[in-house]
Wavefront OBJ file of the C-alpha trace (Angstrom):
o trace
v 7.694 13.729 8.601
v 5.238 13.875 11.207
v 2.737 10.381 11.540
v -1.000 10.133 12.612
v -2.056 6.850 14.577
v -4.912 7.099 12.004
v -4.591 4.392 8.972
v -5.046 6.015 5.913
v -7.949 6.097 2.218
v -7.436 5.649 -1.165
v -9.949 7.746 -3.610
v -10.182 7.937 -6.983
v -12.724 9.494 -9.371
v -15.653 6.521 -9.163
v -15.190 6.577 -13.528
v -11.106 5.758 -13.368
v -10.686 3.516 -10.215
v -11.916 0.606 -12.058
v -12.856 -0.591 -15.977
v -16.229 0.384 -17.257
v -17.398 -3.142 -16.994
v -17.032 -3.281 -13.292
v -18.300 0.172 -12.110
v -22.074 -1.071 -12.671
v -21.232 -3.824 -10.378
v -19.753 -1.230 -7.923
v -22.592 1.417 -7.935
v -26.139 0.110 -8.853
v -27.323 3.614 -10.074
v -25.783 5.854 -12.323
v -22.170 7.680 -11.609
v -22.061 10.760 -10.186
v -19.631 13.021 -11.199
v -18.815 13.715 -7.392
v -18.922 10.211 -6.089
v -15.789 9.104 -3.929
v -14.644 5.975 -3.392
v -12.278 4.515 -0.375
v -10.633 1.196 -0.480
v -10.244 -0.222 3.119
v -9.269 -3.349 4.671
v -10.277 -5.457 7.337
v -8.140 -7.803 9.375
v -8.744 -10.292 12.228
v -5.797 -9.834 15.137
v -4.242 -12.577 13.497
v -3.828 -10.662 10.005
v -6.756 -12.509 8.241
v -9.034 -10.744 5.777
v -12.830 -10.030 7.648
v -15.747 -11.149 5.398
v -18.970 -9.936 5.568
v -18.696 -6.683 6.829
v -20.877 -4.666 4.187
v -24.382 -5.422 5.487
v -24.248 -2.259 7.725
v -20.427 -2.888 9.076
v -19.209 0.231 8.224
v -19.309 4.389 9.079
v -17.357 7.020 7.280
v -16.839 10.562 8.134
v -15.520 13.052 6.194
v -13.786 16.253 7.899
v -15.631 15.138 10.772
v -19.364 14.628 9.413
v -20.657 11.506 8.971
v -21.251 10.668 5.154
v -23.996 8.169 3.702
v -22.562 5.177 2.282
v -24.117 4.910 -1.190
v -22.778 1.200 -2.118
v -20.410 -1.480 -0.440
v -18.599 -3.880 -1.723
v -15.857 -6.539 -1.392
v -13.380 -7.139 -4.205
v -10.545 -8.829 -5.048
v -8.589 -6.705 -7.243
v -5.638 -7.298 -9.933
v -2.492 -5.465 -8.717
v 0.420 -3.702 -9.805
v 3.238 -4.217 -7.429
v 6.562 -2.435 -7.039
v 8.598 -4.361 -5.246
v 11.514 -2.560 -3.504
v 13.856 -5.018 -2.042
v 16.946 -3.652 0.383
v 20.244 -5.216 -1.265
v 22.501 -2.679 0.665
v 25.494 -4.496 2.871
v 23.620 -4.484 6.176
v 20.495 -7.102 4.674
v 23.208 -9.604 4.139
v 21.850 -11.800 7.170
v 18.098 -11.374 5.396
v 18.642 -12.068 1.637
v 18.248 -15.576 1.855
v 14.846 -15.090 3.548
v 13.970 -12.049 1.362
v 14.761 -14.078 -1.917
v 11.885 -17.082 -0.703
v 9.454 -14.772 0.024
v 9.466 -12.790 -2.778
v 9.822 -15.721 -4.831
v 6.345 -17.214 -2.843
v 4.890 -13.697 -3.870
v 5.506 -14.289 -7.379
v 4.301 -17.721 -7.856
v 1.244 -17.010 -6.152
v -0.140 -14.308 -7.770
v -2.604 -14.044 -10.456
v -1.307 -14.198 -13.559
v -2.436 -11.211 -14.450
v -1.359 -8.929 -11.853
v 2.147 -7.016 -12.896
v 5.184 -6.663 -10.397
v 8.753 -4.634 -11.450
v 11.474 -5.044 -8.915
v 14.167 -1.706 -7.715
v 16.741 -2.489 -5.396
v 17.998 -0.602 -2.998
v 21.610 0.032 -3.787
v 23.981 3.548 -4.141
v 22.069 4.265 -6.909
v 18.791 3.044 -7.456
v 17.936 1.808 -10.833
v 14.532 -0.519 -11.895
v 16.341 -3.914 -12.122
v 12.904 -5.600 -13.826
v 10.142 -3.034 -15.914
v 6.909 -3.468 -14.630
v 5.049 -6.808 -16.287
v 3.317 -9.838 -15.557
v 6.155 -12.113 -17.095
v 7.321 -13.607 -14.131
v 11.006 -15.799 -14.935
v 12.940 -12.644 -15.629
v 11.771 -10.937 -12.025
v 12.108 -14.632 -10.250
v 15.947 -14.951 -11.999
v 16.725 -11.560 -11.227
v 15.713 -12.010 -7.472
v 17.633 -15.278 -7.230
v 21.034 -13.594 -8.056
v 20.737 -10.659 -6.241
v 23.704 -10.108 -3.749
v 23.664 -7.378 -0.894
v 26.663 -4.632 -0.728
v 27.108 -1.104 -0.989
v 25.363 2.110 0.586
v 21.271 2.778 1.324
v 19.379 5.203 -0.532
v 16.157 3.610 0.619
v 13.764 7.114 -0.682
v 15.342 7.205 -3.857
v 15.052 3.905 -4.539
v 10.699 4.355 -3.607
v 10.734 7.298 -5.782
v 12.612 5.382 -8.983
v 10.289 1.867 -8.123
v 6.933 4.248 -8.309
v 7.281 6.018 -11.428
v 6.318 3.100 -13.726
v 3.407 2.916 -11.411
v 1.839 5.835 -13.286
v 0.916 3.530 -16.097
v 0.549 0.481 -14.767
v -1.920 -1.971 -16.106
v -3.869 -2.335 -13.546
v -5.448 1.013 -11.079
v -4.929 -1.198 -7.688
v -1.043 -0.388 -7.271
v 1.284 -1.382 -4.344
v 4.664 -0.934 -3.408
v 5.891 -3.581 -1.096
v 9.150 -2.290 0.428
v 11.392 -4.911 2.542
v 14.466 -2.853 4.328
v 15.845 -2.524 7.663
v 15.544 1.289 6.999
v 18.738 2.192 6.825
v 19.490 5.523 4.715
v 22.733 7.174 3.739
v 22.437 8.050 0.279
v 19.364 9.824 -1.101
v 18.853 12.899 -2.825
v 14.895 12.262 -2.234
v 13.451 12.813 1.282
v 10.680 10.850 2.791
v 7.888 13.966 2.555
v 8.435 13.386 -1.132
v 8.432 10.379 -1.807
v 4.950 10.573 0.449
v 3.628 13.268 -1.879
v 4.627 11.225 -4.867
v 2.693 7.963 -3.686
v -0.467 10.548 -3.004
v -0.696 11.736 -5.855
v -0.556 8.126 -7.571
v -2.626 6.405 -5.079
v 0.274 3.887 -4.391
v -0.508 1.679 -1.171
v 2.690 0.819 0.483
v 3.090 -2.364 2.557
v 6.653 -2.494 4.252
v 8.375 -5.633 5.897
v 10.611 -3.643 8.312
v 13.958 -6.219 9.154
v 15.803 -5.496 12.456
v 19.190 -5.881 11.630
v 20.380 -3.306 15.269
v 19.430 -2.699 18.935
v 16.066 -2.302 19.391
v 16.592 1.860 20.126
v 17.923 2.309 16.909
v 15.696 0.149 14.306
v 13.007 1.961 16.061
v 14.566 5.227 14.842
v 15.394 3.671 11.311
v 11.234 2.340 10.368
v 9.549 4.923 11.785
v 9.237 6.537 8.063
v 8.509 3.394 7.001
v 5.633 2.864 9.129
v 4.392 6.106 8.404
v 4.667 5.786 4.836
v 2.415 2.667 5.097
v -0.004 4.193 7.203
v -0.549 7.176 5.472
v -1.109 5.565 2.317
v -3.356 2.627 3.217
v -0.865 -0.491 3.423
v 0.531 -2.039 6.413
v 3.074 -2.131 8.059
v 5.061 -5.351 9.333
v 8.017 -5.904 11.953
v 10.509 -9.288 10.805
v 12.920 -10.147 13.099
v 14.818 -12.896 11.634
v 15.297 -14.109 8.094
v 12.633 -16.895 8.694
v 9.929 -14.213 9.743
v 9.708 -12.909 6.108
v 7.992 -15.757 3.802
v 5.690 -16.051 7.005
v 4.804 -12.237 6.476
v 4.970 -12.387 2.655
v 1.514 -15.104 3.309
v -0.114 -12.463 5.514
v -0.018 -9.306 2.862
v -3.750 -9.957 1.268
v -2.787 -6.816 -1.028
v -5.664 -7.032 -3.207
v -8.914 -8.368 -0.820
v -10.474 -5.033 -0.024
v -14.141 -2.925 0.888
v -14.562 -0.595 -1.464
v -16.926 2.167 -0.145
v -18.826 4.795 -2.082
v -20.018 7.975 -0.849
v -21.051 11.420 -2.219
v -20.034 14.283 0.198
v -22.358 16.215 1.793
v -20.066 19.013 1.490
v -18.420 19.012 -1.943
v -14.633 20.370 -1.474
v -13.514 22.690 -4.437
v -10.383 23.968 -2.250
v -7.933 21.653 -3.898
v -7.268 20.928 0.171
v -6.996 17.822 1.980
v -9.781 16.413 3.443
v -9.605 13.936 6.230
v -11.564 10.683 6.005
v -12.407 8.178 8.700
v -13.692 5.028 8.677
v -15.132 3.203 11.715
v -16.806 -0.270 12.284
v -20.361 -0.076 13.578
v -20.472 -2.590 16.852
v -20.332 -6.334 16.438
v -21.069 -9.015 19.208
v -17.487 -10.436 18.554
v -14.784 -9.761 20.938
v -12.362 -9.051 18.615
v -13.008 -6.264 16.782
v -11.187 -6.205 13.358
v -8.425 -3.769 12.546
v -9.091 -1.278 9.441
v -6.624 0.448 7.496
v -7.190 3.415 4.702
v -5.744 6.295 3.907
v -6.916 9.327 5.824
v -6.866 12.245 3.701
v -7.209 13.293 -0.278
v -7.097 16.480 -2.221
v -10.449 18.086 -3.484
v -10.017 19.084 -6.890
v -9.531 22.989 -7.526
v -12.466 25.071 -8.983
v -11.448 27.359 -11.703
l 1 2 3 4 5 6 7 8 9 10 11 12 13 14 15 16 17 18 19 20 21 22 23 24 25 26 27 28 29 30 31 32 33 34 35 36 37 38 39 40 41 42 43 44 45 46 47 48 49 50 51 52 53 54 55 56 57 58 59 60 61 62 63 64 65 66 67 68 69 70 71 72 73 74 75 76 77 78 79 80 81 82 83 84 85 86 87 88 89 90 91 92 93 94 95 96 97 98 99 100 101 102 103 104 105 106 107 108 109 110 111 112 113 114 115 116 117 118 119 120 121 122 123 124 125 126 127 128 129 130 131 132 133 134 135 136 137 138 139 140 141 142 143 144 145 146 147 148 149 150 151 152 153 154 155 156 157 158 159 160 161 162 163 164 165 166 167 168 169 170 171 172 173 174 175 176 177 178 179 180 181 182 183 184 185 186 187 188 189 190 191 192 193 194 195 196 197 198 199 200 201 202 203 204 205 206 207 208 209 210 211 212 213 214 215 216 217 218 219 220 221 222 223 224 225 226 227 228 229 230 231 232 233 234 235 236 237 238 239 240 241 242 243 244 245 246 247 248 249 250 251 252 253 254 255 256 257 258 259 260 261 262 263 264 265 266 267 268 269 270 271 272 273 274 275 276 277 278 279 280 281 282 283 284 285 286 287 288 289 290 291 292 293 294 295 296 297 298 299 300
């Protein structure tokens, strides 16, 4: 699997992305039938969420030509989260530092938003169904023990198929693994595809657990995977790096941008989107992430 340096957009038909009740509040005139939406993010160098950036912050192209941003604006959505935690043998060092953070996760969500937890063992099974009941997950967390072989992909694929009726239409998969992989049947390209099609944001806490040549070698899918599909991406290099990370994830403040294309795709192709940040006095500009591409629906 080959990655862009682009971060990536999430799109969704404007009528599905969100309930009834809160697409007026999105788009002040009525819904058109070919309005696209992307959900991007904003961070600060030190991984706080930007304010303020709809008053004319924002530019998005579309296969290269610069669309008209119909409406902006900045929500905080509920999420459904599934959380793939890395119990194989070599996360021993990490599981005491895994178990906090996810624990911190838990308690400090809304209680609406849902989470279901896989781990990552010989063969991946969910180990909580997707809910917003939070003891079972925070028990089931607490007595998880590391052993046994990596089959990191199937474990993504398993964790994101109760995504596809999930409560909520924000969903995330937040993946914590050193990236090790030596038993899956799935391959990263599909599990990719799978998350596409599902509009699954990943955000992945890559643990370095070897030399510094081969963890390199053992996230790069990772990173991709989070790129391509509008999360992030984070680096932990001791157990005590990961409830520090856990605080920085912001999974559900977001820009959510609408936009009619100028040149309405019927190809059922990809089309890449961009996003860029008109100029600011600041210094520091902040760092966006989307996902780049989506697939224009197929005229019969």
């Amino acid at each position: 699997m080959t990655c862009s340096p682009n971060a990536t957009v999430f799109w969704l038909a404007l009528s599905t992305l969100m309930p009834p009740s809160c697409v007026a509040a999105t788009v002040a005139t009525t819904p058109r039938a070919d309005t696209r939406l992307v959900l991007v993010s904003a961070r600060d160098p030190q991984g706080h969420v930007v304010s303020g950036l709809c008053s004319g912050g924002f530019r998005l192209f579309e296969n290269g030509i610069e669309q008209t941003i119909l409406k902006c604006t900045a929500q905080s959505s509920l999420v459904s989260t599934a959380i793939v935690l890395d119990a194989s043998g070599s996360m021993e060092p990490f599981m005491d530092g895994a178990r906090v953070a996810i624990r911190e996760l838990v308690r400090t969500a809304d209680p609406e938003d849902e989470f279901s937890l896989t781990l990552v063992r010989d063969n991946p099974k969910p180990e909580v169904i997707l809910s917003s009941e939070r003891e079972r997950m925070l028990d089931r967390v607490d007595r998880t023990v590391s052993g046994g072989l990596t089959a990191l992909w199937d474990a993504m694929y398993v964790a994101a198929q109760p995504l596809k009726i999930a409560e909520h239409s924000q969903r995330a998969m937040l993946v914590v693994s050193d990236g090790g992989e030596n038993n899956s049947q799935d391959r990263p390209s599909e599990v990719l595809s799978l998350l596409r099609d599902q509009d699954i944001a990943v955000y992945a806490i890559g643990v370095h657990s070897g030399s510094s040549r081969t963890m390199a070698a053992r996230l790069y899918d990772l990173q991709c995977l989070a790129k391509r599909t509008g999360g992030r991406y984070f680096d932990a290099y001791s157990a005590r790096d990961l409830p520090r990370i856990m605080g920085e994830l912001d999974i559900r403040d977001q820009y959510v941008l609408a936009y009619a294309p100028s040149d309405l795709g019927s190809d059922g192709k990809y089309h890449r989107v961009r996003v860029e940040l008109n100029r600011t006095g600041s210094r520091s500009r902040p760092n966006l992430s989307w996902r780049s591409a989506y697939a224009a629906p197929l005229s019969r």
